[in-house]
KOLTOR-76366 format. One record per residue (C-alpha): residue number from 1; residue in three letters; chain; x, y, z. Coordinates in nm, 2 decimals. Layout:
BEGIN
 num residu chaine     c1     c2     c3
 NUM    ALA      A      X      Y      Z
...
// end
This chain:
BEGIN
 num residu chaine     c1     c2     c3
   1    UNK      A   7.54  -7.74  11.69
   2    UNK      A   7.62  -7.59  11.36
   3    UNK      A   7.31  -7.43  11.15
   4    UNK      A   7.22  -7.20  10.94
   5    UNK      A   7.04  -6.90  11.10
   6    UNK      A   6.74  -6.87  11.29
   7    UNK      A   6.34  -7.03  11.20
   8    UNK      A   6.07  -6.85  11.40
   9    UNK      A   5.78  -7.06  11.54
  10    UNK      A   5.43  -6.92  11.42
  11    UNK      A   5.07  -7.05  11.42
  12    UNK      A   4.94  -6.84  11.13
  13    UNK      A   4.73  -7.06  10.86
  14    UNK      A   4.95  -7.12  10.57
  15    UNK      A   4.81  -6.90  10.26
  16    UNK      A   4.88  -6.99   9.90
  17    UNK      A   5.12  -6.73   9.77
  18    UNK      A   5.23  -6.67   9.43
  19    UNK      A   5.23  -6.93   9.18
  20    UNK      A   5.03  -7.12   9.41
  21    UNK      A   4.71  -7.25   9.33
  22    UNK      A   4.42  -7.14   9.50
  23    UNK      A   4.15  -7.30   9.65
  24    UNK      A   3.85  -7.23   9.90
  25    UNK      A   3.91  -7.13  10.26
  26    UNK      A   3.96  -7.40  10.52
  27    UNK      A   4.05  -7.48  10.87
  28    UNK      A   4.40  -7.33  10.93
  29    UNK      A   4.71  -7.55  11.03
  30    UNK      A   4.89  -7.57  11.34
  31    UNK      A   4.71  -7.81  11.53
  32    UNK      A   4.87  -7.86  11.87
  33    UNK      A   4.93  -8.22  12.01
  34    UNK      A   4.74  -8.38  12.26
  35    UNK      A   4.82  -8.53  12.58
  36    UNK      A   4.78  -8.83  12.65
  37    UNK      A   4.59  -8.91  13.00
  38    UNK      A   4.64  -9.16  13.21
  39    UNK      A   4.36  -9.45  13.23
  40    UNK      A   4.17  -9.53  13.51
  41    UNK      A   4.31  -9.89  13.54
  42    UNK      A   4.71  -9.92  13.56
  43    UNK      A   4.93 -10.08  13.74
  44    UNK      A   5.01  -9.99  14.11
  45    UNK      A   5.35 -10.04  14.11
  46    UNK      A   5.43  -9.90  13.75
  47    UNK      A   5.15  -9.66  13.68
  48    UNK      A   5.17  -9.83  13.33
  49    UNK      A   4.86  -9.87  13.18
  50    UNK      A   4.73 -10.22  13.12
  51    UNK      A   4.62 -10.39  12.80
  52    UNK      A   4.61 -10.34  12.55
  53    UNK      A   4.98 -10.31  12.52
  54    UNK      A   4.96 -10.10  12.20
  55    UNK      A   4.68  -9.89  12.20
  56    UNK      A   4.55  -9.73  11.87
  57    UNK      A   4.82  -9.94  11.68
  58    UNK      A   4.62 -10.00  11.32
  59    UNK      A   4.64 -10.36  11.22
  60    UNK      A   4.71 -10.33  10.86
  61    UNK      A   4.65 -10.71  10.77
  62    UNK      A   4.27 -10.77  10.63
  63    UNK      A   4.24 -10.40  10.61
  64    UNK      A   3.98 -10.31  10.33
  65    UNK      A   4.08  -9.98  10.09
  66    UNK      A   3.71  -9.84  10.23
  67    UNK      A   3.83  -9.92  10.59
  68    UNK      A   4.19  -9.73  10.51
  69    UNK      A   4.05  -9.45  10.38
  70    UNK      A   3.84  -9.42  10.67
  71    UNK      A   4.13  -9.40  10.92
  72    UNK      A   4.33  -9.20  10.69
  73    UNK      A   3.99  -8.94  10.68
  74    UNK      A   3.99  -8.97  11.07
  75    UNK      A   4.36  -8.87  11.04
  76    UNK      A   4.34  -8.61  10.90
  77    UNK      A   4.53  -8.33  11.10
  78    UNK      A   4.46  -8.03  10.91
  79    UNK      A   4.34  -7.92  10.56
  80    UNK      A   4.34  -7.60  10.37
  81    UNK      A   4.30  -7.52  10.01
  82    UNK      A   4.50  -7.78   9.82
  83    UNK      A   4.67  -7.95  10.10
  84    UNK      A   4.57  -8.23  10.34
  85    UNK      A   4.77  -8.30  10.62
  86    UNK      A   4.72  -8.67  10.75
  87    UNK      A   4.91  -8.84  11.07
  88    UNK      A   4.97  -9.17  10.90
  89    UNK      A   5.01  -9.49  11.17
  90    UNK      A   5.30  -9.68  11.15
  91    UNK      A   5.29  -9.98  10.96
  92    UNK      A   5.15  -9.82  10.66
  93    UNK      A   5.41  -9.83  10.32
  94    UNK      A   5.37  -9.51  10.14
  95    UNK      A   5.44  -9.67   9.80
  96    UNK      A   5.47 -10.05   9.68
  97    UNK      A   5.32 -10.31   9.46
  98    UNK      A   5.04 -10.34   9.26
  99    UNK      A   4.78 -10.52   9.46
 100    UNK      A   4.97 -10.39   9.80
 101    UNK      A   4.76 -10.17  10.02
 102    UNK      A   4.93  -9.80  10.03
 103    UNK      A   4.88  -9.43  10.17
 104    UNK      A   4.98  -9.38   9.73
 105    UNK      A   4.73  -9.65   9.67
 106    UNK      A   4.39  -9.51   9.85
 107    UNK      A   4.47  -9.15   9.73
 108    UNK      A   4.23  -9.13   9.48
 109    UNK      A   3.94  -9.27   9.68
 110    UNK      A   4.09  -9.02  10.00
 111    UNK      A   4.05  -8.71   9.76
 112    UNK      A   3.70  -8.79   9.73
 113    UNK      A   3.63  -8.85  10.07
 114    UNK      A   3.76  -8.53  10.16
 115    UNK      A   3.53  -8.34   9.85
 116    UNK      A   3.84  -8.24   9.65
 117    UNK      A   3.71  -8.17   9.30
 118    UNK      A   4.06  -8.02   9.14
 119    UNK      A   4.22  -8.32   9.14
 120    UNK      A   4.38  -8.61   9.31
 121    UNK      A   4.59  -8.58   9.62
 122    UNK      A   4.95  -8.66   9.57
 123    UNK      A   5.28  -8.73   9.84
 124    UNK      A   5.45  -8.47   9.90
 125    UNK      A   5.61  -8.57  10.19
 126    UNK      A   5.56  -8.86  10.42
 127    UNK      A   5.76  -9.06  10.69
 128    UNK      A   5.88  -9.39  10.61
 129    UNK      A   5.66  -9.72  10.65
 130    UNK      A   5.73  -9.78  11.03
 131    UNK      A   5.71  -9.44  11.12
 132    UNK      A   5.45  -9.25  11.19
 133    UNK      A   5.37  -8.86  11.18
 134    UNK      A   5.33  -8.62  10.95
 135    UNK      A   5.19  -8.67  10.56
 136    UNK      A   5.20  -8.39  10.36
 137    UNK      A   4.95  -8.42  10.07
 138    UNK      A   4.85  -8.20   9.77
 139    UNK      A   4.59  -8.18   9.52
 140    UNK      A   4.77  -7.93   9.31
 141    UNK      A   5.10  -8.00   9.07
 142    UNK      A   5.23  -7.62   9.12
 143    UNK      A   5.19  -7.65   9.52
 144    UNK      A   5.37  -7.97   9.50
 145    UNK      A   5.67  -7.86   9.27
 146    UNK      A   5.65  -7.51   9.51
 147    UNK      A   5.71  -7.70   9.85
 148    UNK      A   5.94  -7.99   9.68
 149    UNK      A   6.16  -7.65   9.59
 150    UNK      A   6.16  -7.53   9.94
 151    UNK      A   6.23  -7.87  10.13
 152    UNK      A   6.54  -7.88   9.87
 153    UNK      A   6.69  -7.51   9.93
 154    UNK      A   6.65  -7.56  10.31
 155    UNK      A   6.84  -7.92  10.28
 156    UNK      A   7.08  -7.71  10.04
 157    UNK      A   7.15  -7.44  10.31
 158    UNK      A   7.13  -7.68  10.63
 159    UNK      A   6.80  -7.60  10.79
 160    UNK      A   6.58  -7.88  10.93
 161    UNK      A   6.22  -7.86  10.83
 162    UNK      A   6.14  -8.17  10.99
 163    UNK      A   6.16  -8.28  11.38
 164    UNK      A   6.08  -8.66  11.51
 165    UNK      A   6.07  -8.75  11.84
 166    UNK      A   6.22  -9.11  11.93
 167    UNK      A   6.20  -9.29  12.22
 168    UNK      A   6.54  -9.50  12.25
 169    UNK      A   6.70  -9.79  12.43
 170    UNK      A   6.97  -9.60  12.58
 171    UNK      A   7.10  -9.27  12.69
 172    UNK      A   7.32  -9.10  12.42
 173    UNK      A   7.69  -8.99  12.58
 174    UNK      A   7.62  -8.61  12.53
 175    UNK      A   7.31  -8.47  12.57
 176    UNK      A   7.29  -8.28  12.19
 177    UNK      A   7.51  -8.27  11.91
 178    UNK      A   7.55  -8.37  11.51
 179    UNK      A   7.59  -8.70  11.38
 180    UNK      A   7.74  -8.73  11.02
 181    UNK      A   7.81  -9.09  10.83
 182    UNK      A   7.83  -9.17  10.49
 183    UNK      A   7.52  -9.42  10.45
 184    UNK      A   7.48  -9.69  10.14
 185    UNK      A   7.19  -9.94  10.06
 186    UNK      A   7.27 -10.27  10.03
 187    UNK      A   7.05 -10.61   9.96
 188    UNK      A   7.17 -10.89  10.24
 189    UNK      A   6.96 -11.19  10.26
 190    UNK      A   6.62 -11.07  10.10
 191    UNK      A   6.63 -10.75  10.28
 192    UNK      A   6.69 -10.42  10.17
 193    UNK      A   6.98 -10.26  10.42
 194    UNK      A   7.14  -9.95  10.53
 195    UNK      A   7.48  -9.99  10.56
 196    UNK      A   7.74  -9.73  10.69
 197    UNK      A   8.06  -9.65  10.49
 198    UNK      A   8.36  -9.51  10.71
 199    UNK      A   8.61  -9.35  10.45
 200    UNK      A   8.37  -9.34  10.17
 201    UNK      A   8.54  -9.29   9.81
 202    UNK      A   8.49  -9.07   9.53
 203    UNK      A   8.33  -9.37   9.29
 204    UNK      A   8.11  -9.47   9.64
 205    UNK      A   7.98  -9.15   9.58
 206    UNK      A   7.95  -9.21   9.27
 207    UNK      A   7.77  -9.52   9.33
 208    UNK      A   7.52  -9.41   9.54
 209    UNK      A   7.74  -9.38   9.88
 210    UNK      A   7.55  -9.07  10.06
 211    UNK      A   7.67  -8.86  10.36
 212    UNK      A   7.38  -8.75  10.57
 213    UNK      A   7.38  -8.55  10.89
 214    UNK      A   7.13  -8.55  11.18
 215    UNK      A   7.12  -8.31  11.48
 216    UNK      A   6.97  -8.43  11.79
 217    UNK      A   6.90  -8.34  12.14
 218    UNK      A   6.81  -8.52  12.48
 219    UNK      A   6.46  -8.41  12.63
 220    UNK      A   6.45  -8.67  12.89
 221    UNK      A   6.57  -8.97  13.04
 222    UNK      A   6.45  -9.25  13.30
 223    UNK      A   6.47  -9.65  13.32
 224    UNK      A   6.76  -9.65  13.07
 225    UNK      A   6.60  -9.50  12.82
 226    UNK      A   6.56  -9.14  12.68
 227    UNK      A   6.34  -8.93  12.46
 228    UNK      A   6.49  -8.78  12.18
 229    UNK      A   6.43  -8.47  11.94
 230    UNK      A   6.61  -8.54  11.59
 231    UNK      A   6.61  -8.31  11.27
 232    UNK      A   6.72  -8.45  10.94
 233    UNK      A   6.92  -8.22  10.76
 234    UNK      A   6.96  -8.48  10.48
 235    UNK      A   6.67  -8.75  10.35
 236    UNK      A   6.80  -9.07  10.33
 237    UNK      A   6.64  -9.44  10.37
 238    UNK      A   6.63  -9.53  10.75
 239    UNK      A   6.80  -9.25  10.78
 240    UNK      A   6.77  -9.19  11.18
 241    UNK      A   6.76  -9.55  11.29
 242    UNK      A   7.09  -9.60  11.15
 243    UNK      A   7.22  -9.26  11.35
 244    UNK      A   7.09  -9.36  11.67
 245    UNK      A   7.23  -9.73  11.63
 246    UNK      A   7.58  -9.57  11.54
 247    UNK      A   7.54  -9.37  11.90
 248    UNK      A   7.48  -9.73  12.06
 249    UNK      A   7.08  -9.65  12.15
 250    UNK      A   6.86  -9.74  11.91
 251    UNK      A   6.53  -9.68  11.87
 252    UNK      A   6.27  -9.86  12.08
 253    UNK      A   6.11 -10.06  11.85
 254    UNK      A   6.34 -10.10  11.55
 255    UNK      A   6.39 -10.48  11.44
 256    UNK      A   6.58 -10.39  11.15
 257    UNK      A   6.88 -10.27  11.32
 258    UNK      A   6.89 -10.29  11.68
 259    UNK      A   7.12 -10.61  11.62
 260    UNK      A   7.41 -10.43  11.56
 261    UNK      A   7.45 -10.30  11.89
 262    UNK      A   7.58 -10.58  12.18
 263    UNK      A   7.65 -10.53  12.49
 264    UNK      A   7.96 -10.69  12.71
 265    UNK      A   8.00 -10.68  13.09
 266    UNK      A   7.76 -10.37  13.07
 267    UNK      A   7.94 -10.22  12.77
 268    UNK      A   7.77 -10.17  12.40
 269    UNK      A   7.94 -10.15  12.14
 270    UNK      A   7.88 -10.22  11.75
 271    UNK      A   7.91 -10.52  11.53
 272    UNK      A   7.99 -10.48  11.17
 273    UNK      A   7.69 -10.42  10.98
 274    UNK      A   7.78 -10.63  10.72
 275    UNK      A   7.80 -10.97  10.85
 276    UNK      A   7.44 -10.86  11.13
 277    UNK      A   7.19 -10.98  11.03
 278    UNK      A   6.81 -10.81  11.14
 279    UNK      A   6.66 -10.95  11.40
 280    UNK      A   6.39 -10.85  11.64
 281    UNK      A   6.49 -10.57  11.93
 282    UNK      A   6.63 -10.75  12.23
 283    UNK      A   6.49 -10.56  12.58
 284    UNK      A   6.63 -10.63  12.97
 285    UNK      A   6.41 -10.76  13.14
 286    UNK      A   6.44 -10.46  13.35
 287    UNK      A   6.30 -10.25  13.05
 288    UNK      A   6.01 -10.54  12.98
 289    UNK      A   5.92 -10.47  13.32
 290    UNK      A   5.87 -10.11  13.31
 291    UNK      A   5.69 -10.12  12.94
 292    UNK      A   5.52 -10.43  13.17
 293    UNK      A   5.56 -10.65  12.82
 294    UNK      A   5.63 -11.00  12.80
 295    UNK      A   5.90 -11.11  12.53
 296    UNK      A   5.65 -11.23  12.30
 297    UNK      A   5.45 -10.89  12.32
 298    UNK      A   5.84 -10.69  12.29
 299    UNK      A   5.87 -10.89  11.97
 300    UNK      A   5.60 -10.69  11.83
 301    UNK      A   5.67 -10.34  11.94
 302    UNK      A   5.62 -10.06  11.69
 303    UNK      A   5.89  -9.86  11.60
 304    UNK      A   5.88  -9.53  11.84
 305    UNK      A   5.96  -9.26  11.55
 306    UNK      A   5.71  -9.00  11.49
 307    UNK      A   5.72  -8.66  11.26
 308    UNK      A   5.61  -8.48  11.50
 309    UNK      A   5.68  -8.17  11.34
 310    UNK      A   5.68  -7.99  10.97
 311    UNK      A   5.77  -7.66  10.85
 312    UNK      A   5.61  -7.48  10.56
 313    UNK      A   5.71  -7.16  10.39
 314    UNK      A   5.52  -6.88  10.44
 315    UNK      A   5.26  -6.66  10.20
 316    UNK      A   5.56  -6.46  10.09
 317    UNK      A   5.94  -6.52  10.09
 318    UNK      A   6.00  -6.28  10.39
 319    UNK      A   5.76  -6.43  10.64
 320    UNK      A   5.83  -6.69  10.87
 321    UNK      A   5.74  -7.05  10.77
 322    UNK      A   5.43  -7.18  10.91
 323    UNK      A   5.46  -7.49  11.18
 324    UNK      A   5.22  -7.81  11.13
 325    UNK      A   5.20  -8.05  11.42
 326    UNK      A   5.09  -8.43  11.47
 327    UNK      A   4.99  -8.54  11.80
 328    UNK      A   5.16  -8.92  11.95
 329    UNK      A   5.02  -9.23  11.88
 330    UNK      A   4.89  -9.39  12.15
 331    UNK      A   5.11  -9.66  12.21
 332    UNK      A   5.37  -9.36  12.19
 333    UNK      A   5.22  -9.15  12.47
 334    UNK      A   5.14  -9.51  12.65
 335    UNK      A   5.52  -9.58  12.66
 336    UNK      A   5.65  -9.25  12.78
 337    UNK      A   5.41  -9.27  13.00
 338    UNK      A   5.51  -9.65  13.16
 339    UNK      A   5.94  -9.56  13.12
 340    UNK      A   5.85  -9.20  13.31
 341    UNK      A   5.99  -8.98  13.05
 342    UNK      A   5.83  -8.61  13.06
 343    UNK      A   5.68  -8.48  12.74
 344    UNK      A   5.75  -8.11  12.67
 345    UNK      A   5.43  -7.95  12.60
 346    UNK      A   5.62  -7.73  12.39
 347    UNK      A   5.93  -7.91  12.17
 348    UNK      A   6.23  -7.72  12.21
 349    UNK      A   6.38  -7.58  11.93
 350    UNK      A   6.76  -7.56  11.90
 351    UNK      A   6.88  -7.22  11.83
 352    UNK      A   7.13  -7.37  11.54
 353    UNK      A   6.85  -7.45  11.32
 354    UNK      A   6.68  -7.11  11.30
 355    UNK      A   6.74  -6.81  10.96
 356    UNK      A   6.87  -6.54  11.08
 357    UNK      A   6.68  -6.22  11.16
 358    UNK      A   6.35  -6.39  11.27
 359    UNK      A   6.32  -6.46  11.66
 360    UNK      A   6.19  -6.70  11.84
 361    UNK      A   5.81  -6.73  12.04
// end
């Protein structure tokens, strides 16, 4: 894969450096995921836990602010100085409208839960609605224009600061690599798309036409399914389901554009995105076997996308950046466990992505 030199992995607290505002001494990041242990009662033929079939999966509807704030506190991954670090559920819109429950929404009421007197938290950074992971939150203007800066050189230069792991309904073809397409957002039938462009022009670009690049890599693989490490090296809505749907395996979970792949005599292959319509994920009923779901519960799978990981500059420009981590959901841990896909206890980190001149741990 093509990168830009080489990151080194560290555990070292992130420090405010200069221009940074300061605050008291907290807990440091770099909190490490947790595994998830098998229960007591599972099924003897699968292993696969039994009900619930998504456990720790927060039911949004008839949530109270007080109540969201509460998970949100209990969330909380790590916090030091002017930065919270929260792993937000799935289901949860980071922005929307007035009257609409929101991570942007219960800020202010978060803030003072968590004793911040300098000011109210703001998004830095935060996965999209039906993903979960990794929310990056600051209480101070300077640290947020500071780390908005770096996220933009390292997207400027190629380097991923981010790393999701999916789980997806298929194997890709080759086992790592770089996928590029030229992505546009389009309103089809009261829904707001992603639609790929395959020659875009110079007015598409223009117009809004983007080209983003993903890399990925294969961890592991069982029942027709695999585990997969992406890194972003551009920010775009949707972003990574649409990549994995253009390698014909999308992401488990993702009723938005799972559609657009079909399969004949054993064979997928795509359907034009502009005349597919969203509908929910269809599963084999091999696959609903091993995930032991019925096709009502498979209707209401969340999507399996989680920021696992986030990278943060360090004190001063020549150390390393500092690593932040977000344990699975649940339901995540749950699946891998029921399709028999082997977590890493340690991601692996693909060479290509790292500056030069650091090494690696």
């Amino acid at each position: 894969m093509v990168g830009g030199g080489i990151w080194v992995r560290v555990s070292a607290g992130w420090r405010p450096g200069p221009g940074v505002c300061a605050a008291p001494q907290a807990a440091g990041f770099g909190t490490k995921a947790r595994n998830w242990r098998k229960p007591r009662h599972s099924d003897s033929r699968s292993g696969c836990p039994r009900d619930p079939p998504f456990p720790g999966l927060l039911q949004l509807e008839g949530l109270t602010a007080t109540e969201l704030v509460d998970v949100l506190r209990a969330g909380v991954v790590d916090q030091k100085g002017p930065l919270v670090v929260v792993n937000k559920p799935p289901g949860l819109p980071v922005t929307g409208k007035p009257g609409v429950l929101t991570l942007l929404s219960v800020l202010p009421e978060l803030s003072q839960a968590l004793g911040l007197r300098e000011g109210a938290l703001q998004v830095v950074r935060a996965p999209e609605k039906d993903c979960s992971g990794l929310a990056l939150l600051s209480s101070c203007p300077q640290t947020t224009d500071n780390l908005h800066q770096f996220f933009a050189r390292s997207r400027r230069v190629q380097r991923p600061t981010a790393l999701y792991w999916a789980i997806t309904d298929g194997i890709p073809t080759i086992s790592a690599g770089k996928i590029q397409a030229a992505l546009r957002r389009e309103y089809m039938d009261g829904v707001d798309l992603v639609i790929p462009v395959k020659t875009p022009s110079r007015k598409d670009i223009l117009e809004g036409v983007k080209r983003t690049v993903s890399h990925f890599r294969v961890v592991a693989t069982g029942s027709g399914c695999a585990l997969v490490q992406l890194q972003p090296l551009t920010v775009f809505p949707s972003q990574l389901q649409v990549h994995m749907t253009l390698q014909l395996c999308p992401v488990l979970g993702d009723h938005k554009y799972s559609a657009r792949v079909s399969t004949v005599l054993g064979q997928r292959f795509l359907l034009p995105a502009e005349s597919t319509t969203s509908s929910k994920q269809a599963l084999d009923e091999a696959f609903l076997r091993h995930l032991r779901l019925t096709p009502a519960q498979a209707t209401q799978l969340p999507l399996h996308l989680h920021l696992h990981r986030l990278l943060l500059p360090g004190p001063r420009p020549q150390d390393a950046p500092t690593e932040l981590l977000a344990p699975l959901p649940p339901y995540f841990s749950k699946t891998l466990h029921c399709l028999g896909l082997q977590y890493p206890a340690s991601p692996p980190v693909p060479d290509a992505q790292m500056p030069s001149g650091g090494q690696k741990k």
